[in-house]
C-alpha positions as CSV (number, residue, x, y, z in Angstrom):
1,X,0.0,0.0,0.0
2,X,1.1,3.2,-1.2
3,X,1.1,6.6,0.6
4,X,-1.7,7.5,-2.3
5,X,-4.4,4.8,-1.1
6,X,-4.7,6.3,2.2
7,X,-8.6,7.3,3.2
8,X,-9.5,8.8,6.3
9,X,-13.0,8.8,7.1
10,X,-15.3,10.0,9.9
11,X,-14.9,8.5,12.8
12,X,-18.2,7.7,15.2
13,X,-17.0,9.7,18.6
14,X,-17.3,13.2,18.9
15,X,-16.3,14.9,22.4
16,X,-16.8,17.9,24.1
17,X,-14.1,18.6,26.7
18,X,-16.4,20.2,29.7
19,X,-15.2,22.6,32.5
20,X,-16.0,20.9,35.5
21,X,-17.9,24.6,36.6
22,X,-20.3,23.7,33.6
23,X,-20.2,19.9,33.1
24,X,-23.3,18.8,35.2
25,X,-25.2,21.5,34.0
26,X,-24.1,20.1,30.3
27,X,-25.2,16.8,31.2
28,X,-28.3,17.7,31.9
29,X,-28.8,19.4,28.8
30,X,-28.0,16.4,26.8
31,X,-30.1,14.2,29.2
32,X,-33.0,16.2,29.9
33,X,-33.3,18.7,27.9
34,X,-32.6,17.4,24.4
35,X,-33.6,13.8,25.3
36,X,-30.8,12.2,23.6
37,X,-30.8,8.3,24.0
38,X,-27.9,7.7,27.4
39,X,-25.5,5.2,27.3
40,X,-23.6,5.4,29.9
41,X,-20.8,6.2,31.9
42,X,-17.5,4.9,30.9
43,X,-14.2,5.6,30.9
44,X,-15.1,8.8,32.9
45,X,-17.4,10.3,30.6
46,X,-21.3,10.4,29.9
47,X,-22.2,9.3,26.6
48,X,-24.9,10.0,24.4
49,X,-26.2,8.7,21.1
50,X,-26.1,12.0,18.8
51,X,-27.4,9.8,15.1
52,X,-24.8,8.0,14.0
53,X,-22.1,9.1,16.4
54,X,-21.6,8.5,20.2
55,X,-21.2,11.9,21.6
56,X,-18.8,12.5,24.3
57,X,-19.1,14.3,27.7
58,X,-16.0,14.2,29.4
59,X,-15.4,16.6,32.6
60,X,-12.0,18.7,33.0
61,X,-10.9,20.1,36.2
62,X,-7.9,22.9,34.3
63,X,-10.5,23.6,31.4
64,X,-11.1,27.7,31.3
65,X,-13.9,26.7,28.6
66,X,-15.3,23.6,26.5
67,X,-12.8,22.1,23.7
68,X,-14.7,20.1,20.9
69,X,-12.5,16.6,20.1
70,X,-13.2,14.4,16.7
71,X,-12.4,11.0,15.5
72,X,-11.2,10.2,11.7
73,X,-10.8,6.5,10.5
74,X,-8.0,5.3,8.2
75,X,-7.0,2.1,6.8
76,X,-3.5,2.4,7.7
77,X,-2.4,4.3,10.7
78,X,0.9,4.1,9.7
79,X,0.9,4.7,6.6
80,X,-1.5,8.0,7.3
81,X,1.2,9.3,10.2
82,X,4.0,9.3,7.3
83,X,1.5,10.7,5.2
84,X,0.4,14.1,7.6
85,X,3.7,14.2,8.9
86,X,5.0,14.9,5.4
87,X,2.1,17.6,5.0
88,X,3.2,19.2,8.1
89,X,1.0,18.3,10.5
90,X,2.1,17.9,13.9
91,X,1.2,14.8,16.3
92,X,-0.6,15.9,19.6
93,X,-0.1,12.4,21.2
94,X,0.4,14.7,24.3
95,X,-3.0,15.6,24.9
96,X,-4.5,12.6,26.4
97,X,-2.7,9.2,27.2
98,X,-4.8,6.2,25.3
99,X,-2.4,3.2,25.9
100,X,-2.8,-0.2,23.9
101,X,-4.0,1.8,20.8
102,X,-2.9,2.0,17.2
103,X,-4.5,5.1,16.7
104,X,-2.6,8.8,17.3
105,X,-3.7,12.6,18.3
106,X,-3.2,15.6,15.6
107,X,-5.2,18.9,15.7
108,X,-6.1,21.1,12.4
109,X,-4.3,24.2,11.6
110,X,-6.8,26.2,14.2
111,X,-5.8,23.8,17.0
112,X,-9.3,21.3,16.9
113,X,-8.1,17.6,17.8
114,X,-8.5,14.9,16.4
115,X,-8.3,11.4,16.7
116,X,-6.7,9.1,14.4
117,X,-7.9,5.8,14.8
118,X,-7.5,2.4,12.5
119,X,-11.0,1.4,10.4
120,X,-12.6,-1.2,12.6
């Protein structure tokens, strides 16, 4: 496989990095007010079904305001990290640890991140 039969494609998670100030009151909104169908809580976060996607709730004590996260698919993770590298795009593997993973962090040029996971 060359560097030219990379895809990325959306991924299903979106999510949205919370103050802890404003995360219950967020919660609720997602829960109560919209009505969207809860999944659960796991891996510290509240999850929600938002169509297609699983949306994200995750609380964050250092967070001044929210941060929105997104996932992209690719059929070669390693391929696709030669591949942005060489287009300049920086890996963010800093911003959260998620061990026993194939996928990696990078962030758009105005600093959204997002996560590069294998296709399932």
């Amino acid at each position: 496989m060359s560097q030219a039969d990379i895809q990325f494609t959306g991924g299903n998670n979106i999510a949205l990095k919370i103050p802890k100030y404003k995360y219950e009151e967020t919660v609720r909104f997602y829960r109560d007010v919209l009505k969207l169908p809860y999944l659960g809580f796991r891996d510290d976060a509240h999850s929600f079904r938002l169509g297609p996607n699983t949306l994200w709730l995750d609380c964050k004590d250092s967070y001044p305001q929210n941060d929105v996260w997104l996932e992209v698919q690719t059929n070669n993770p390693g391929l696709a990290g030669e591949y942005l590298r060489e287009q300049g795009v920086d890996r963010r593997d800093e911003v959260e640890i998620y061990e026993n993973s194939k996928g990696f962090w990078i962030s758009d040029p105005c600093g959204t991140i997002l996560r590069v996971n294998p296709e399932p």
